[in-house]
N, C-alpha and C positions, 0 to 999 in steps of 0.2 A: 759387704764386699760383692754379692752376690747383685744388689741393685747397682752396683757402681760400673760392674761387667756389665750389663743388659742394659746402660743407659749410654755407655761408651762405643757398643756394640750398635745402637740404636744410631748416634749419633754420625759412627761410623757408614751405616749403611745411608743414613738421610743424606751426608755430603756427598758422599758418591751419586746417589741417584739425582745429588742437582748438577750437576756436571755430564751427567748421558745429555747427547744431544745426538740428534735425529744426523745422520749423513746423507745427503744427497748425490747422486753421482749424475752431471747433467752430460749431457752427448757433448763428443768429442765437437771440437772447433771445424766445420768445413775450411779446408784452403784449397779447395778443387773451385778455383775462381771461373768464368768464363775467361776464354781468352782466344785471340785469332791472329794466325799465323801472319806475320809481317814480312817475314825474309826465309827464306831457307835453301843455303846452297853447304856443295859436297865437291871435296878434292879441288882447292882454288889453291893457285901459286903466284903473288904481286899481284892481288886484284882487290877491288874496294866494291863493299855489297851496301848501297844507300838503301837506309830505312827509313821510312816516311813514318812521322809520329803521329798516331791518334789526337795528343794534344800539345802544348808546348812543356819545354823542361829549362830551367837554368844550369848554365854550367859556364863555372868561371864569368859570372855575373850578368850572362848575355843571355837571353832566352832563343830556344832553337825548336823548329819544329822535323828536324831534320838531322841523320847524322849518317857517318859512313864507317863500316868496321870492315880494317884492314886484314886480311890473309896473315900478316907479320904480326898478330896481335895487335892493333893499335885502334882507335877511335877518332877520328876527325869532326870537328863540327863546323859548319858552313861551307865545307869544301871539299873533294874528295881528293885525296895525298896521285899526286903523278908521279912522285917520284918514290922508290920503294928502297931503293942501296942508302939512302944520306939520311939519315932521323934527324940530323938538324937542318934540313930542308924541307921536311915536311910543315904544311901549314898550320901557324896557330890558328885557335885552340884544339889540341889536342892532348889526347889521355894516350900514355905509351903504360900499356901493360906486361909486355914482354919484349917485345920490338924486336928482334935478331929475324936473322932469316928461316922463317917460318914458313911451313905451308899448312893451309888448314884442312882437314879433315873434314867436317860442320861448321859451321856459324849460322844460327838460329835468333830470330828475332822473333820474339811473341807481346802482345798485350792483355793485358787487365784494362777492366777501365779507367784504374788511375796508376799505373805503370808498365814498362815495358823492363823486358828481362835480354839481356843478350848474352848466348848461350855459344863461346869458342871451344873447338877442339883440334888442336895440331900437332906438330911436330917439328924438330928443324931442319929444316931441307938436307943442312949440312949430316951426311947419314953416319958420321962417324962417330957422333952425338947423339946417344939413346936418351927414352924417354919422351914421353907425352907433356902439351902443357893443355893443360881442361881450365875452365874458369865462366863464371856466372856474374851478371852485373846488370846489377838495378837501377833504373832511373824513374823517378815519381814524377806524377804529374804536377806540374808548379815551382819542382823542387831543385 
C-alpha cells in the first residue's frame, strides 16, 4: 500500500511538473504611431475644414485624396457642402454623422502613415439642447 502511495505520489508530481511552462511577459504593443497634424480648427459654426490626404481612401467605391468635415457633423467627399440648413442638399457622397445644427468646438485631423483619424467635438447650436456630441473616425489608407 505503501509502494502504491509513493508511486501515485511520484506520478503525481511527474505530470504536474510536465505541464510547468516557462511564461514569458513580452512589452506591451506601441500605438504611439508617428503622426502629423493635417487640420486643426476651434469654435467653427456652418463652415467645412478640407483635409488633404497623405494618400488615397475608397469611400462608397470612389477613391478620394481629399475630404471636407462639416461644423454640423458631416463629411463631404469631392466637394465642400455650401449649403449648411438642407441635408438633402448637400452633395453626394457624403457620411452624415449627426447633421443637426451643430457647432463645433474642435475638429482635428491627424495621420499615420497608413490612416488618418478625424477627431469632432460640438454641440447644438440650438442651447436649449444640452449635451456634447465627441466622435473619432478612421479612414485607411486604400481602404
Amino acid at each position: 500500500l505503501m509502494q502504491q502511495r509513493f508511486l501515485v505520489l511520484a506520478v503525481l508530481l511527474a505530470s504536474s511538473l510536465a505541464f510547468c511552462e516557462d511564461v514569458v511577459f513580452l512589452p506591451a504593443y506601441d500605438y504611439n504611431y508617428a503622426s502629423s497634424n493635417l487640420q486643426s480648427r476651434t469654435m467653427m459654426d456652418d463652415y467645412s475644414v478640407q483635409v488633404d490626404l497623405p494618400f488615397s481612401i475608397m469611400f462608397a467605391g470612389t477613391s478620394y485624396t481629399r475630404l471636407y468635415v462639416c461644423s454640423n457633423s458631416y463629411i463631404t467627399f469631392g466637394a465642400a457642402a455650401t449649403n449648411y440648413a438642407y441635408l438633402d442638399q448637400i452633395l453626394l457622397p457624403k457620411l452624415l454623422i449627426d447633421a443637426k445644427d451643430m457647432k463645433a468646438d474642435i475638429i482635428n485631423a491627424t495621420a499615420t502613415s497608413d490612416n488618418v483619424t478625424i477627431y469632432y467635438r460640438g454641440y447644438r447650436f440650438d442651447t436649449s439642447i444640452t449635451g456634447n456630441l465627441e466622435w473619432n473616425l478612421t479612414f485607411f489608407a486604400g481602404s
